[in-house]
N, CA, C and O atoms as a GROMACS GRO file, in nm:
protein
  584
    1UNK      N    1   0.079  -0.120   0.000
    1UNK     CA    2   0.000   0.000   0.000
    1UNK      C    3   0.083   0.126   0.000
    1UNK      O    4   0.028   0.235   0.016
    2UNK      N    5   0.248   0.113  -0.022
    2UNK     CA    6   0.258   0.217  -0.003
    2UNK      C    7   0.342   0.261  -0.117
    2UNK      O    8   0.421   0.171  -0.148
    3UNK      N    9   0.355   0.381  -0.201
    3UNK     CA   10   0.367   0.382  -0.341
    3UNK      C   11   0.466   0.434  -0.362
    3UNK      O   12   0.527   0.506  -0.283
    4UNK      N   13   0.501   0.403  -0.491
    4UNK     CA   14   0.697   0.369  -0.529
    4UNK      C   15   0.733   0.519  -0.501
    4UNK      O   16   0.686   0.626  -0.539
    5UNK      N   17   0.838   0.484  -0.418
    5UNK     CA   18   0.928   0.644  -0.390
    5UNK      C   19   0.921   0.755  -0.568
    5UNK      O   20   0.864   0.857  -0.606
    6UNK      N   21   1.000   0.671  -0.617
    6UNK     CA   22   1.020   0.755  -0.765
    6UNK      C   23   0.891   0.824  -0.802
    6UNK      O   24   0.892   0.941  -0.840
    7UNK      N   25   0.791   0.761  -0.793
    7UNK     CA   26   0.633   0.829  -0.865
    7UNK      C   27   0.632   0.972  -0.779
    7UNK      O   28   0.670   0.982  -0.663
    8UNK      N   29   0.583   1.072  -0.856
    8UNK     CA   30   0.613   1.198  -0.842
    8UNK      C   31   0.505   1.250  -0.935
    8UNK      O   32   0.552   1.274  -1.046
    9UNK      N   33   0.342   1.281  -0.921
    9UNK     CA   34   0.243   1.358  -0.969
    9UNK      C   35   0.252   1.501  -0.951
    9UNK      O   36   0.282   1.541  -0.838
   10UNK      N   37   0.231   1.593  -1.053
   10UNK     CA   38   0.245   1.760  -1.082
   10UNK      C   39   0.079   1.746  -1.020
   10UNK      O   40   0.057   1.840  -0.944
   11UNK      N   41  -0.032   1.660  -1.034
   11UNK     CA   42  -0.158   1.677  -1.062
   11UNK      C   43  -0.218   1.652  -0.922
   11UNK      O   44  -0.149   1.570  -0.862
   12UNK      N   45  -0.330   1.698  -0.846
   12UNK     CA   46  -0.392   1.656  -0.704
   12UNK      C   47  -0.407   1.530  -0.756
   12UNK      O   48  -0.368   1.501  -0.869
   13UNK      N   49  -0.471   1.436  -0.666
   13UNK     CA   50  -0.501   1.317  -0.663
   13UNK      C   51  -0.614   1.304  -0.695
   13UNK      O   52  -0.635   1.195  -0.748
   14UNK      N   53  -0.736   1.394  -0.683
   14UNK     CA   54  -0.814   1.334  -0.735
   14UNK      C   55  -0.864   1.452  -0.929
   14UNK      O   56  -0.957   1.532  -0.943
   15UNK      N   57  -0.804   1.430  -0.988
   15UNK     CA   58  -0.780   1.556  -1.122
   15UNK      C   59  -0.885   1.494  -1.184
   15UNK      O   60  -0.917   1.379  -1.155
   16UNK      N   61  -0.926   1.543  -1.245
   16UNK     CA   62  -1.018   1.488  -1.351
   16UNK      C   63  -1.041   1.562  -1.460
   16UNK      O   64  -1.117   1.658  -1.446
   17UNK      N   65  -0.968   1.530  -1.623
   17UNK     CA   66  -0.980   1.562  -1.757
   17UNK      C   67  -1.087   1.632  -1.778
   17UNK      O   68  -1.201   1.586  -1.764
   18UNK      N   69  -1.059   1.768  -1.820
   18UNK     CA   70  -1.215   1.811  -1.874
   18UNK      C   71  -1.280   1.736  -1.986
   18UNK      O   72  -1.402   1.721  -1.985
   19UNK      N   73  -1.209   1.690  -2.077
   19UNK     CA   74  -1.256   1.617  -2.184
   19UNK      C   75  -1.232   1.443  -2.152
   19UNK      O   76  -1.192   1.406  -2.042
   20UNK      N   77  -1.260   1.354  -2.252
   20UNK     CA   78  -1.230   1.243  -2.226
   20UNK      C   79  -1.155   1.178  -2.289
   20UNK      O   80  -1.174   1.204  -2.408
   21UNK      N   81  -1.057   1.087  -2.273
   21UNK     CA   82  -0.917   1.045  -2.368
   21UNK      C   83  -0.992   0.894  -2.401
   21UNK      O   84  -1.067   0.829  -2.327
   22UNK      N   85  -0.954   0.869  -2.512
   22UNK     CA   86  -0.960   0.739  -2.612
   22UNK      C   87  -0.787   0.686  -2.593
   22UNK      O   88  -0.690   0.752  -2.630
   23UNK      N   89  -0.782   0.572  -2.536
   23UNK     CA   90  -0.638   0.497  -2.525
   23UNK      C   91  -0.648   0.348  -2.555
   23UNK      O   92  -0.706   0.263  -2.488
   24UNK      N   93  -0.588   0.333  -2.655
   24UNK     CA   94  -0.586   0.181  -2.712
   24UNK      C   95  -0.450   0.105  -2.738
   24UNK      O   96  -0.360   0.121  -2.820
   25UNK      N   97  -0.482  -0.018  -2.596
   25UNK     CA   98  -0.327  -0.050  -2.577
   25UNK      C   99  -0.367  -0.194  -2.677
   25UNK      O  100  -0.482  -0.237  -2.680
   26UNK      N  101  -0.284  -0.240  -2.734
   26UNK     CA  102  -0.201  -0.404  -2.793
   26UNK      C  103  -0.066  -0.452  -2.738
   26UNK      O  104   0.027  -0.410  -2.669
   27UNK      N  105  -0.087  -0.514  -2.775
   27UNK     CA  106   0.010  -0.629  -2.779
   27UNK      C  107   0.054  -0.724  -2.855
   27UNK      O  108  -0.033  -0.807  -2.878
   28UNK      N  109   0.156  -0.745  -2.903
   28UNK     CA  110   0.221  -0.814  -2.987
   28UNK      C  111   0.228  -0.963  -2.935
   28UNK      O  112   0.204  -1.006  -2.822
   29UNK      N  113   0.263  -1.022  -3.037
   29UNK     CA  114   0.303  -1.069  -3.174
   29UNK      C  115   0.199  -1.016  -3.233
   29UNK      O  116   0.085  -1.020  -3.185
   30UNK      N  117   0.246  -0.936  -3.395
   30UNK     CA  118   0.154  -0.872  -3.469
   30UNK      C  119   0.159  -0.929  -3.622
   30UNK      O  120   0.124  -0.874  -3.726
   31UNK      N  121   0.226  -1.079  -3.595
   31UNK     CA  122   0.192  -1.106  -3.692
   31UNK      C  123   0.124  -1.291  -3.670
   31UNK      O  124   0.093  -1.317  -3.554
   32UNK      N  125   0.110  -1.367  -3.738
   32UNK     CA  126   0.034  -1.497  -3.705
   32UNK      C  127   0.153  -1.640  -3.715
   32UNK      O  128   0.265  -1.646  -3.766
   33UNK      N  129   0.099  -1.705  -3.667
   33UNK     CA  130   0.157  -1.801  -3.559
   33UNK      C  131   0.288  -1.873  -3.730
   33UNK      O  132   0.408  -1.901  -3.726
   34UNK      N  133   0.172  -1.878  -3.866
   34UNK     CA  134   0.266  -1.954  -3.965
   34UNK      C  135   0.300  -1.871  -4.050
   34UNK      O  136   0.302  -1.913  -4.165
   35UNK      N  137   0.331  -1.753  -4.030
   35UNK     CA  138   0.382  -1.605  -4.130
   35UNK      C  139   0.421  -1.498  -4.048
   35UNK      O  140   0.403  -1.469  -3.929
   36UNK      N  141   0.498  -1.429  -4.172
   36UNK     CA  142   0.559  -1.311  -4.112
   36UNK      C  143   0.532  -1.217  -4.152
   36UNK      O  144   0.601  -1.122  -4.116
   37UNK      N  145   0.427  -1.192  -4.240
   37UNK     CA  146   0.312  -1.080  -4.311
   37UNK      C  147   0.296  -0.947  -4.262
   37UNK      O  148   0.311  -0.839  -4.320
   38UNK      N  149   0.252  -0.980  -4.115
   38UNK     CA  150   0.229  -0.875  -3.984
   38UNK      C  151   0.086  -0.845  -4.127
   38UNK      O  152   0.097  -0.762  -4.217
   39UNK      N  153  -0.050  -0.953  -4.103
   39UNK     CA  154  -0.150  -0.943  -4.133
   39UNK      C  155  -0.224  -0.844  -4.044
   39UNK      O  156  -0.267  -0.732  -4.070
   40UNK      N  157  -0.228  -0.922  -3.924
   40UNK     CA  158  -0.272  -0.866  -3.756
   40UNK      C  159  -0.235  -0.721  -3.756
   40UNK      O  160  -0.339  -0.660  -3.733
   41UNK      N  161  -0.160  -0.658  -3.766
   41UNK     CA  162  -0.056  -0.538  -3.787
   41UNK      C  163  -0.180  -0.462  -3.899
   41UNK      O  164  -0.269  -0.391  -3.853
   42UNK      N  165  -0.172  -0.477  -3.981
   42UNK     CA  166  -0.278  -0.404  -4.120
   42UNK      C  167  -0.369  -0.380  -4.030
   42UNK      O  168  -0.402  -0.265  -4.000
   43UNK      N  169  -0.429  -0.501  -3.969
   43UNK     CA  170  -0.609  -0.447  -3.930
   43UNK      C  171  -0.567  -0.414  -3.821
   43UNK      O  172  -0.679  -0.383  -3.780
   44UNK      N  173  -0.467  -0.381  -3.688
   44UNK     CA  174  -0.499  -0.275  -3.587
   44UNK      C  175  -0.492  -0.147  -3.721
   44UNK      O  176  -0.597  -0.086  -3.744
   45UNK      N  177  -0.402  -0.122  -3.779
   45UNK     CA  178  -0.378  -0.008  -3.805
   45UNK      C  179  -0.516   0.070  -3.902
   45UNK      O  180  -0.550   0.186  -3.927
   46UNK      N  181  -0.558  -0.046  -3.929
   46UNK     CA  182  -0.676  -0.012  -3.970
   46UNK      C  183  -0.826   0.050  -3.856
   46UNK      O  184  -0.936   0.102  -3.877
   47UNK      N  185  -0.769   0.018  -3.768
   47UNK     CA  186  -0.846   0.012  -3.663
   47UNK      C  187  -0.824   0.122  -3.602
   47UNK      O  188  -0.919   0.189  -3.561
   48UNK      N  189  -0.691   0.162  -3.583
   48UNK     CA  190  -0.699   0.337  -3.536
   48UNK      C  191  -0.706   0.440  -3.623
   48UNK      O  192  -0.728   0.558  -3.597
   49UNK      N  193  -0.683   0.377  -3.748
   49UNK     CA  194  -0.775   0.475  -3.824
   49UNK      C  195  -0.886   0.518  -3.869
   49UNK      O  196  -0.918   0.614  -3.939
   50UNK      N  197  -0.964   0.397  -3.799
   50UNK     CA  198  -1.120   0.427  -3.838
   50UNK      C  199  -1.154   0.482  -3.658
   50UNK      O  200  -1.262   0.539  -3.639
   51UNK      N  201  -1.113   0.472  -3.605
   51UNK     CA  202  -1.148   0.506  -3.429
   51UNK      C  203  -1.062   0.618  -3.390
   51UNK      O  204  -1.103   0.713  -3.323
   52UNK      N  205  -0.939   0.606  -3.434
   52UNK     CA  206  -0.880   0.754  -3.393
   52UNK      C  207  -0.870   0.793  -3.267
   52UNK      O  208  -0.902   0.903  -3.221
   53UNK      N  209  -0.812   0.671  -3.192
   53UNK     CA  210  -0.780   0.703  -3.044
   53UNK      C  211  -0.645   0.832  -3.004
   53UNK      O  212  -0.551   0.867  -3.076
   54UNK      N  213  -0.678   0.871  -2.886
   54UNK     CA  214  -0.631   1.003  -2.901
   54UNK      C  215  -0.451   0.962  -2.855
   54UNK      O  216  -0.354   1.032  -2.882
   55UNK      N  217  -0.450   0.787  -2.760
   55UNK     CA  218  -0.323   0.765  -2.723
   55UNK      C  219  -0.323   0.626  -2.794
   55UNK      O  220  -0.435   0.577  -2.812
   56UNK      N  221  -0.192   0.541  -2.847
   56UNK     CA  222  -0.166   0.423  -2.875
   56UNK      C  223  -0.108   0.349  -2.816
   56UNK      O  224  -0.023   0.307  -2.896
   57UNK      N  225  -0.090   0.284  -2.693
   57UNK     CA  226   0.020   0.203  -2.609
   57UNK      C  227   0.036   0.058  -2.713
   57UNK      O  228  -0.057  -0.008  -2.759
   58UNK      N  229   0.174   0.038  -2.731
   58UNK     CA  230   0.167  -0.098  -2.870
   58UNK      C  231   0.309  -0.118  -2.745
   58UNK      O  232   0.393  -0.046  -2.692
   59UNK      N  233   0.268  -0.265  -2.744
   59UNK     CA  234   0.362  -0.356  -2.636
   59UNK      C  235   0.383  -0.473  -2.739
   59UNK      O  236   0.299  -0.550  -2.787
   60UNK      N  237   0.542  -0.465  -2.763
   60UNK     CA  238   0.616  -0.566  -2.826
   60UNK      C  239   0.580  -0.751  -2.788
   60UNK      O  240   0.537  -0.782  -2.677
   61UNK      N  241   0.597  -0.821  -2.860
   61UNK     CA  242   0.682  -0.844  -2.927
   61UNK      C  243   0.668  -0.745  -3.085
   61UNK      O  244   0.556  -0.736  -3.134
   62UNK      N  245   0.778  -0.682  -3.151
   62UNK     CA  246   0.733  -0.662  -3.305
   62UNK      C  247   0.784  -0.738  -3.346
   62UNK      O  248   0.707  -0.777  -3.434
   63UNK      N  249   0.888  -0.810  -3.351
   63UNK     CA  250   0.979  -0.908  -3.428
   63UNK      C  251   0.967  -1.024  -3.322
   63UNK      O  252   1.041  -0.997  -3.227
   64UNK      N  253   0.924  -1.104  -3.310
   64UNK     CA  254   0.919  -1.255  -3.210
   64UNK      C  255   1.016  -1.313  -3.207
   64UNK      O  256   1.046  -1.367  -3.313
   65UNK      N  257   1.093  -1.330  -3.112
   65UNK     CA  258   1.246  -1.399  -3.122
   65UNK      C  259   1.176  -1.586  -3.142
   65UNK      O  260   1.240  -1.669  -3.207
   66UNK      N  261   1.056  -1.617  -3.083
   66UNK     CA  262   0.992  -1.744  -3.083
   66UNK      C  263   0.905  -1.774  -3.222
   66UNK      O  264   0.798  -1.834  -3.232
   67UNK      N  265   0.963  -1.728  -3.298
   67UNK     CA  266   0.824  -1.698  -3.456
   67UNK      C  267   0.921  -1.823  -3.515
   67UNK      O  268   1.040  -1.849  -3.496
   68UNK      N  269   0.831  -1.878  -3.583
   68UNK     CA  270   0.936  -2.015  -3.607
   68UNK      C  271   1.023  -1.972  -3.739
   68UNK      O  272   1.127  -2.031  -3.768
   69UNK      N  273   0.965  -1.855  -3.824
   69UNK     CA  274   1.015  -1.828  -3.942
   69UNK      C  275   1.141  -1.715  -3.894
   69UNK      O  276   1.215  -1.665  -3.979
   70UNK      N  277   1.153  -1.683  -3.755
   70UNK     CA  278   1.289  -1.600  -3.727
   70UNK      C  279   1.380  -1.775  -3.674
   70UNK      O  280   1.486  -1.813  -3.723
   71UNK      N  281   1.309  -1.842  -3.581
   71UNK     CA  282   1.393  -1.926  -3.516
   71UNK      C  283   1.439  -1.989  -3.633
   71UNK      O  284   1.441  -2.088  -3.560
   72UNK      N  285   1.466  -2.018  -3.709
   72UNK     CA  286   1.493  -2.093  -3.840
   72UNK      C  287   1.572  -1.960  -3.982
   72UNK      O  288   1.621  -1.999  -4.088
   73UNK      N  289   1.564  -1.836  -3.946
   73UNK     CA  290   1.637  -1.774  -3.998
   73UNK      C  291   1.580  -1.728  -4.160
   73UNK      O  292   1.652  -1.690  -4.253
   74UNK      N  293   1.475  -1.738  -4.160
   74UNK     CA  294   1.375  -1.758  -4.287
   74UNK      C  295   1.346  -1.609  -4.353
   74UNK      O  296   1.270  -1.606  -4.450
   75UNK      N  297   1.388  -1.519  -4.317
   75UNK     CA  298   1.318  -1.359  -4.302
   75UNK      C  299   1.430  -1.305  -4.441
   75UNK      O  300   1.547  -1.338  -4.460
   76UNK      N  301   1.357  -1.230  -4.507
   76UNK     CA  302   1.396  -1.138  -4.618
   76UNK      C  303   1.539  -1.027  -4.595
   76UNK      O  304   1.601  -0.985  -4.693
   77UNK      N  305   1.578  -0.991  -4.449
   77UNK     CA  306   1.624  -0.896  -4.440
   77UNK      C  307   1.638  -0.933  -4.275
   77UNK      O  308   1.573  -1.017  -4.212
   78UNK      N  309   1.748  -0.837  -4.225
   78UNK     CA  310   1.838  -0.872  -4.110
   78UNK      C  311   1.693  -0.873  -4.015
   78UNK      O  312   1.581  -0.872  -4.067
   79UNK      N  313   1.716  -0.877  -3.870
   79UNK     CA  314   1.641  -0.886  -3.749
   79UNK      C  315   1.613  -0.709  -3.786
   79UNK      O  316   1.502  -0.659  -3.802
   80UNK      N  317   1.715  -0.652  -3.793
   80UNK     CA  318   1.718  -0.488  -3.764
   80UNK      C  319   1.597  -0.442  -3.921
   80UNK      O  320   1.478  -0.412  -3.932
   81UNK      N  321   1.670  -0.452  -3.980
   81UNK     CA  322   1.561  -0.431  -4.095
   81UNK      C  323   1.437  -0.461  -4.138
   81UNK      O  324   1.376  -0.386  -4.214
   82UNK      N  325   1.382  -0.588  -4.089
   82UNK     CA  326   1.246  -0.614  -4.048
   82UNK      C  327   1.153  -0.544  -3.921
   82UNK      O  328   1.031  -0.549  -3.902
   83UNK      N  329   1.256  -0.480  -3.846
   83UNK     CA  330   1.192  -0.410  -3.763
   83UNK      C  331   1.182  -0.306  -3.790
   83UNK      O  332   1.079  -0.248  -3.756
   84UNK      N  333   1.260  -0.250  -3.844
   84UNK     CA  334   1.247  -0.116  -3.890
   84UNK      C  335   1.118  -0.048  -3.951
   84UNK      O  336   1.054   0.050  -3.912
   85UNK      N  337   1.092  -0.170  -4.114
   85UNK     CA  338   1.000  -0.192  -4.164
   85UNK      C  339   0.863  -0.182  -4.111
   85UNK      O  340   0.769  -0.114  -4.151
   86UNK      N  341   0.876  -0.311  -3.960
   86UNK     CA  342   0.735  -0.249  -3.883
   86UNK      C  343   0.706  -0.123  -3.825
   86UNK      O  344   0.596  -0.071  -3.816
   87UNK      N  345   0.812  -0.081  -3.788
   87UNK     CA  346   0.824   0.062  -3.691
   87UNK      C  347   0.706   0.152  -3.809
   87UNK      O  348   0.596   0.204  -3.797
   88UNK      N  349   0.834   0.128  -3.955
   88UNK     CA  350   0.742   0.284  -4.050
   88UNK      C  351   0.650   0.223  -4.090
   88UNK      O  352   0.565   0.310  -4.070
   89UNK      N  353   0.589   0.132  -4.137
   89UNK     CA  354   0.429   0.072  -4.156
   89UNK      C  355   0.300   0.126  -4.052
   89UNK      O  356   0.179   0.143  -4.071
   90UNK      N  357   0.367   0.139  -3.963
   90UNK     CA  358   0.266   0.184  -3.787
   90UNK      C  359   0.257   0.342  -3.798
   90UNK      O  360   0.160   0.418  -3.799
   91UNK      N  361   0.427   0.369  -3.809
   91UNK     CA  362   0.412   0.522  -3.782
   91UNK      C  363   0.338   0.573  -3.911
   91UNK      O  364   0.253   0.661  -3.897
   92UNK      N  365   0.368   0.517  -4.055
   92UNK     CA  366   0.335   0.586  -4.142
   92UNK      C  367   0.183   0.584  -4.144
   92UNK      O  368   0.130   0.695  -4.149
   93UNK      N  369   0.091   0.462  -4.141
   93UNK     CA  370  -0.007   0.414  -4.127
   93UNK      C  371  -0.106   0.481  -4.041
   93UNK      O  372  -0.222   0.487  -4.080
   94UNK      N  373  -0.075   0.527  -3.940
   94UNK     CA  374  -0.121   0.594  -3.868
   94UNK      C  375  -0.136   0.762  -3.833
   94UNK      O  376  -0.217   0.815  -3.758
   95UNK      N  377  -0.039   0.822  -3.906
   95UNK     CA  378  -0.012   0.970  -3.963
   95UNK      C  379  -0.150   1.025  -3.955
   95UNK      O  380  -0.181   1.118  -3.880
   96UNK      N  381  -0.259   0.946  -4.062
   96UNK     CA  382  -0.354   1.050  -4.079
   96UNK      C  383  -0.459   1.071  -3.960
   96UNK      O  384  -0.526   1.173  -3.948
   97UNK      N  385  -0.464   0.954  -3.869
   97UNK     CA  386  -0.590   0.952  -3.786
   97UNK      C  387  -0.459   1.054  -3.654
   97UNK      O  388  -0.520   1.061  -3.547
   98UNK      N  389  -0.346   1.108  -3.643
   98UNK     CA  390  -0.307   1.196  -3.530
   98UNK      C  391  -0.263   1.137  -3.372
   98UNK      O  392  -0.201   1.181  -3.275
   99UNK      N  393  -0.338   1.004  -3.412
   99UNK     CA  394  -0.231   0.983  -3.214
   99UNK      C  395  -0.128   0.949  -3.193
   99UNK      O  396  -0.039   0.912  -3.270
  100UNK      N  397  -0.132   0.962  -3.061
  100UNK     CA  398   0.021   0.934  -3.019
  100UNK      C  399   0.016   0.823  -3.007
  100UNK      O  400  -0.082   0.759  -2.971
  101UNK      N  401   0.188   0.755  -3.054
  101UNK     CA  402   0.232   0.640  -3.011
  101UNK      C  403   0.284   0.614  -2.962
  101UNK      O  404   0.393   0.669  -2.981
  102UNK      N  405   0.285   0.528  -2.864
  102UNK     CA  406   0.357   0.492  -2.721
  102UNK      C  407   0.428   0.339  -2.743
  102UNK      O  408   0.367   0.244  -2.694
  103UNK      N  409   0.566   0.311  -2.822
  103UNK     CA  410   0.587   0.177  -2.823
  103UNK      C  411   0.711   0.144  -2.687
  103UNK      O  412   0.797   0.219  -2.640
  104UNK      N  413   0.672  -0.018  -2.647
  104UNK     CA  414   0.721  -0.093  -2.540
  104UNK      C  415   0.777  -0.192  -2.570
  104UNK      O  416   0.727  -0.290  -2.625
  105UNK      N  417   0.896  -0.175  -2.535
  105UNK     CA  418   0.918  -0.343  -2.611
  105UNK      C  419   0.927  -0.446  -2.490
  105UNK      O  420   0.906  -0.438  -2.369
  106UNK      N  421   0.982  -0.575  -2.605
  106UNK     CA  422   0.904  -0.727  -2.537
  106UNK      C  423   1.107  -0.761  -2.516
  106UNK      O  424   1.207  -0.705  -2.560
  107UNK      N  425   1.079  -0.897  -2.412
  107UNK     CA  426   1.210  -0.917  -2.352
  107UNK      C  427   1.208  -1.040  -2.509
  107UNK      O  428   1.312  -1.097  -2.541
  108UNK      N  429   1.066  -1.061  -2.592
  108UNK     CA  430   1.102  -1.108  -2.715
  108UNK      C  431   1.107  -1.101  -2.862
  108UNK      O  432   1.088  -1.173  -2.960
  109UNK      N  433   1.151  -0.950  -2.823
  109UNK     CA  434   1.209  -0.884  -2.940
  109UNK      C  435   1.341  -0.885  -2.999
  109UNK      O  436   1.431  -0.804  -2.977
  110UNK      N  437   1.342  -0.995  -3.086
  110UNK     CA  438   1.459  -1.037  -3.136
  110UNK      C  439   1.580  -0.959  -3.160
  110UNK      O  440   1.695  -1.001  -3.143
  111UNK      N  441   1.544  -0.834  -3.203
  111UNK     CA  442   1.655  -0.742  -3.200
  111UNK      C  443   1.703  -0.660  -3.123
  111UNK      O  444   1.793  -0.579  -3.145
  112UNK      N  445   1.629  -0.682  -3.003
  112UNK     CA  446   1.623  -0.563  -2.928
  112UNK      C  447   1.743  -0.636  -2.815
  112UNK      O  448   1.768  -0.757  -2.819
  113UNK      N  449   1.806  -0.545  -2.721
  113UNK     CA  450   1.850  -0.603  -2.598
  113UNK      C  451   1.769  -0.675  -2.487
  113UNK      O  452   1.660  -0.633  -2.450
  114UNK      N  453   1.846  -0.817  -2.422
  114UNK     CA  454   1.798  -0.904  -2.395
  114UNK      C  455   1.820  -0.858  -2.217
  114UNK      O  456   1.855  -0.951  -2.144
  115UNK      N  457   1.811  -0.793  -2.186
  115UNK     CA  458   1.830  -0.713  -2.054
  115UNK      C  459   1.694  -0.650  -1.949
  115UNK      O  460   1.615  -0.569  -1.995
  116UNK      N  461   1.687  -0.679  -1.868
  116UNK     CA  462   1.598  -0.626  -1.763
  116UNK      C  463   1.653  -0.495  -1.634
  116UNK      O  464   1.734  -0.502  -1.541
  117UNK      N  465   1.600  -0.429  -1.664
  117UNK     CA  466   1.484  -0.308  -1.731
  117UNK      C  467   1.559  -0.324  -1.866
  117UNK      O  468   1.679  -0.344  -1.883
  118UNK      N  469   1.449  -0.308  -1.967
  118UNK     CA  470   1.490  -0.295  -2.116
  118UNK      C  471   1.508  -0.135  -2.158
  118UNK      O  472   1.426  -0.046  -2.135
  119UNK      N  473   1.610  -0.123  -2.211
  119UNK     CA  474   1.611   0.024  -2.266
  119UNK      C  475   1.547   0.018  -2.351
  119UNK      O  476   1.544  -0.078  -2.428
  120UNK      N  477   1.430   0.186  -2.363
  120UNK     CA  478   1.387   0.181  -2.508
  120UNK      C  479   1.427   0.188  -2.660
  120UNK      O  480   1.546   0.214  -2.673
  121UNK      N  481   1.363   0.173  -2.770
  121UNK     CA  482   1.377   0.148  -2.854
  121UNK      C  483   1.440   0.263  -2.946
  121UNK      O  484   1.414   0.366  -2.883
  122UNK      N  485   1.496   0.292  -3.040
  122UNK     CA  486   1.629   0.346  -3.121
  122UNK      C  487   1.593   0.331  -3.247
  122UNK      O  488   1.608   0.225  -3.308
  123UNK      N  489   1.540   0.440  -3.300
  123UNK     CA  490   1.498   0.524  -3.430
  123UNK      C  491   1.540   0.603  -3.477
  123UNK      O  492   1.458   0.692  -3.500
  124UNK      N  493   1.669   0.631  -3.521
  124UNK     CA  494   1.679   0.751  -3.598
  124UNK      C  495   1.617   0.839  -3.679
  124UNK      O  496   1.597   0.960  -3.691
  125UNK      N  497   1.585   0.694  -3.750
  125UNK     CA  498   1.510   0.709  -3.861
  125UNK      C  499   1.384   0.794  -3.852
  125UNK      O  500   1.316   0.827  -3.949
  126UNK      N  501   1.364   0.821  -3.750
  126UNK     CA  502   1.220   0.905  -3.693
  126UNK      C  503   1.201   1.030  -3.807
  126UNK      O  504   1.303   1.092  -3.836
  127UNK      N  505   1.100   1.059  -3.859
  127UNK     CA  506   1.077   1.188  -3.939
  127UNK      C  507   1.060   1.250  -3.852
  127UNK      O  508   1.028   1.207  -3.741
  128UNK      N  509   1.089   1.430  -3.897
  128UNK     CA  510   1.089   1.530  -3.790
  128UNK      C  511   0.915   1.559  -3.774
  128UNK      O  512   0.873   1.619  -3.676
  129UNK      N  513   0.832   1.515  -3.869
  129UNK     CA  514   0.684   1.542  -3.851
  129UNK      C  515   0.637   1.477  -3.768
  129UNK      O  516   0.524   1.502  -3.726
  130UNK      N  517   0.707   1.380  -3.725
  130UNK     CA  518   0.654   1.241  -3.644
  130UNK      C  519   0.685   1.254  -3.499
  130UNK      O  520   0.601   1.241  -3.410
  131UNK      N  521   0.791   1.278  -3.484
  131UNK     CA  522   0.869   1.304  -3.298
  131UNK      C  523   0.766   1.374  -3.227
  131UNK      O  524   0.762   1.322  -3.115
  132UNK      N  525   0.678   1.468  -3.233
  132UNK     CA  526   0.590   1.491  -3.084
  132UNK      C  527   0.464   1.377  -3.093
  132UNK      O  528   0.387   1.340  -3.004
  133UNK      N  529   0.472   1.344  -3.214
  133UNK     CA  530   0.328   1.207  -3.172
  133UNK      C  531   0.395   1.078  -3.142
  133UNK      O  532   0.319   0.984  -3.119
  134UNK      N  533   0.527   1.055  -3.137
  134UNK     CA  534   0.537   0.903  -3.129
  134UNK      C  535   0.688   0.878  -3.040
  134UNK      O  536   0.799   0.916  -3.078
  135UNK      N  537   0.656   0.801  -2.907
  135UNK     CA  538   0.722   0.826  -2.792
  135UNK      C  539   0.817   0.644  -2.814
  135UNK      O  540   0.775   0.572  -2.905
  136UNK      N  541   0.883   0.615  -2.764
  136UNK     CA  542   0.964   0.523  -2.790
  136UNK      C  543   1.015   0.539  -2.601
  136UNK      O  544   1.078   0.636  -2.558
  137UNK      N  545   0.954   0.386  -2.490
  137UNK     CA  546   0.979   0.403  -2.347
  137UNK      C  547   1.050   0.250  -2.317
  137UNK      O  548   1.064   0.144  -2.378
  138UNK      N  549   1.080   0.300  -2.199
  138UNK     CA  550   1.166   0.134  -2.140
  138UNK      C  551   1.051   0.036  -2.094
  138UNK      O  552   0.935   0.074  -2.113
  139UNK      N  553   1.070  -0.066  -2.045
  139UNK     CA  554   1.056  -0.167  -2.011
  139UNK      C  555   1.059  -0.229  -1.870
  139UNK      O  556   1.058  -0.349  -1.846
  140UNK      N  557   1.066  -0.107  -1.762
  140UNK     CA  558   0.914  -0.096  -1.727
  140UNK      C  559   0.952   0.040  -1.714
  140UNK      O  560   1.057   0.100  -1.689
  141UNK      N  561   0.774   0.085  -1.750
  141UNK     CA  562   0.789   0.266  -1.738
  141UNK      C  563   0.683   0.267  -1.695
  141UNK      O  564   0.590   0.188  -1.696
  142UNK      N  565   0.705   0.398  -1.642
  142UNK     CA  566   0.539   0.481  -1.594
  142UNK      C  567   0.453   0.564  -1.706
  142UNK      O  568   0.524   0.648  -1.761
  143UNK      N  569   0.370   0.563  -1.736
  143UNK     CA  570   0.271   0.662  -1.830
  143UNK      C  571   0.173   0.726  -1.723
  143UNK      O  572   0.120   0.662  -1.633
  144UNK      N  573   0.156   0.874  -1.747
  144UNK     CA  574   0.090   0.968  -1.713
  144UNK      C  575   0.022   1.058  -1.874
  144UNK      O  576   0.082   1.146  -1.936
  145UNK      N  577  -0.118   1.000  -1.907
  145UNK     CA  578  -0.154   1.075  -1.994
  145UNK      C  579  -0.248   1.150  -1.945
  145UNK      O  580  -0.321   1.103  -1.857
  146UNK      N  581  -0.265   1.282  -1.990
  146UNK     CA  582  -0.326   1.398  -1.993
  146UNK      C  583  -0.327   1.450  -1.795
  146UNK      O  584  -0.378   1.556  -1.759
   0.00000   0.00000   0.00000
């Protein structure tokens, strides 16, 4: 009952949003159990674009270190480059409906570091239109929206 030293609220305890927030968390594997398509992947993204939630929490895996077509080495392009690929499919995909994205990664994310607390994730590649909507956090983090 008694709450983590580090947590530190700007807001009273009991605040309440004048408006109301739309937040739509997933979870990965985003693609299906005998492919690496990232089918699953199309229809969320299809999905916040027809709903247009105002936050996106997307919790890794993106790349499945357990996908039998990585365990077997089967993939078009490195671990890094298939992820990449998903990263701009999401971010790009999602551009027109405006929310933010909040990605987390998985301890089975093949490319990612295999370490607890996980550091977050490493984009350069980020467009400069993109950086205030799309947040990249560790493994375990705190979120405070609105």
């Amino acid at each position: 009952g008694v709450p983590n030293p580090s947590f530190f609220s700007p807001k009273p305890p009991f605040f309440f949003p004048v408006e109301q927030q739309m937040v739509l968390v997933a979870c990965g594997p985003y693609t299906t159990s005998d492919s690496i398509a990232y089918n699953p992947l199309a229809d969320l993204i299809e999905v916040i674009g027809r709903d247009r939630p105002d936050v996106c929490i997307l919790f890794g895996p993106f790349l499945d270190a357990k996908h039998k077509q990585v365990e077997n080495c089967q993939l078009l392009g490195s671990f890094a480059e298939v992820f990449k690929l998903c990263l701009k499919t999401i971010i790009e995909g999602t551009r027109s409906a405006g929310s933010q994205l909040v990605f987390v990664p998985s301890s089975r994310d093949v490319h990612h570091d295999y370490v607890y607390p996980q550091p977050p994730f490493s984009y350069p590649e980020l467009p400069r239109d993109d950086k205030l909507r799309v947040r990249f956090v560790s493994d375990p983090c705190t979120l405070d929206i609105n």
